[in-house]
C-alpha positions in Angstrom: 52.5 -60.6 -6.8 54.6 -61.5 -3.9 55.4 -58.6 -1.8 59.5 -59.2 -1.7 59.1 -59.8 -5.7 57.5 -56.3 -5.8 60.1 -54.6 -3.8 62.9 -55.8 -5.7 61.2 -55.4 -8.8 60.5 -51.4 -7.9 64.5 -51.1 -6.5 65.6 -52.2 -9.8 63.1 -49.9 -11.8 64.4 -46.9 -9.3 68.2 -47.9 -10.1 67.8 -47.5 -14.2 65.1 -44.7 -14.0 66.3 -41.2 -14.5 63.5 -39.9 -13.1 61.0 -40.3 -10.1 59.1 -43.5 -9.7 55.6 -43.5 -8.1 54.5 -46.6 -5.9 50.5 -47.0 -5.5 50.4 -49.0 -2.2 47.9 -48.8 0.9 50.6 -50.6 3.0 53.1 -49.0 5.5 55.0 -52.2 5.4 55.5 -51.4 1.6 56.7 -47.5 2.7 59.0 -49.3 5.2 60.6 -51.6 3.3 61.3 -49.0 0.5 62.9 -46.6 3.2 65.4 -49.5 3.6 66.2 -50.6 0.4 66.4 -47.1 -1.6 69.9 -45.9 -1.6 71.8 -42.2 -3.1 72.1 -43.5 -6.2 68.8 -44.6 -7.3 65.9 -42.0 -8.4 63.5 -40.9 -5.8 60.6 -43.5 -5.3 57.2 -41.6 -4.6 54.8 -43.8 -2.2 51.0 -43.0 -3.1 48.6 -44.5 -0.7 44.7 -44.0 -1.2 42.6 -42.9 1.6 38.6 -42.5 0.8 36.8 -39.7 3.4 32.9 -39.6 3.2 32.3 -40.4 -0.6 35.5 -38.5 -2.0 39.0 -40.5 -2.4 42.2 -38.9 -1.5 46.0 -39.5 -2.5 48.7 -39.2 -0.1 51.9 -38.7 -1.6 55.5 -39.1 -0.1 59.0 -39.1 -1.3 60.7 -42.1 0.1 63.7 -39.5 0.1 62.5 -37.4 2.4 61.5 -39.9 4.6 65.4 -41.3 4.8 66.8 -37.8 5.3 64.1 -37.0 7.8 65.2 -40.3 9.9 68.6 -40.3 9.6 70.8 -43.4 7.4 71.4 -45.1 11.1 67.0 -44.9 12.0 66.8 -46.6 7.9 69.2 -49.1 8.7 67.5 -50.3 11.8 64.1 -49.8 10.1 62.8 -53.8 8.9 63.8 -55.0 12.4 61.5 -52.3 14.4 59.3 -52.6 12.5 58.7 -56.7 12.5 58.9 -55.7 16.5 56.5 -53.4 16.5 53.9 -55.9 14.4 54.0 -55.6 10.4 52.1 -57.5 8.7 54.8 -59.3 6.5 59.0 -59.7 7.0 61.5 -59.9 4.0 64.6 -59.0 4.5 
């Protein structure tokens, strides 16, 4: 599925949901673009992301919220433009 399709898609799903959503994604473009689209009034969007470590596979989990509140609204807002600066692999704004 196109990559802008899926973030909209998961926004919209976050802005009816009345709980958490999880996102199973091994791409920090994904994690980015999520930082800057989730807003307040949506439910907290988990990112999983897979990592496999001599045989075993690992899950990662992180709450997009956390990540917002840890950077700061202004660092979000700023966030798709750093990071197509800093090399991502794909840009939708």
């Amino acid at each position: 599925m196109h990559q802008c399709a899926s973030i909209h898609m998961v926004m919209h799903q976050a802005s009816t949901s009345s709980g958490p959503i999880a996102i199973v994604a091994n791409d920090s473009d994904i994690l980015v673009m999520l930082a800057f689209y989730q807003t307040a009034a949506m439910s907290d969007i988990l990112f999983v992301s897979e990592t496999r470590s001599k045989g075993s596979v690992m899950h990662k989990c992180i709450s997009v919220e956390n990540v917002q509140n840890n950077l700061g609204e202004k660092a979000c807002q700023q966030l798709l433009t750093a990071h197509a600066l800093g090399g991502c692999d794909t840009l939708y704004v």
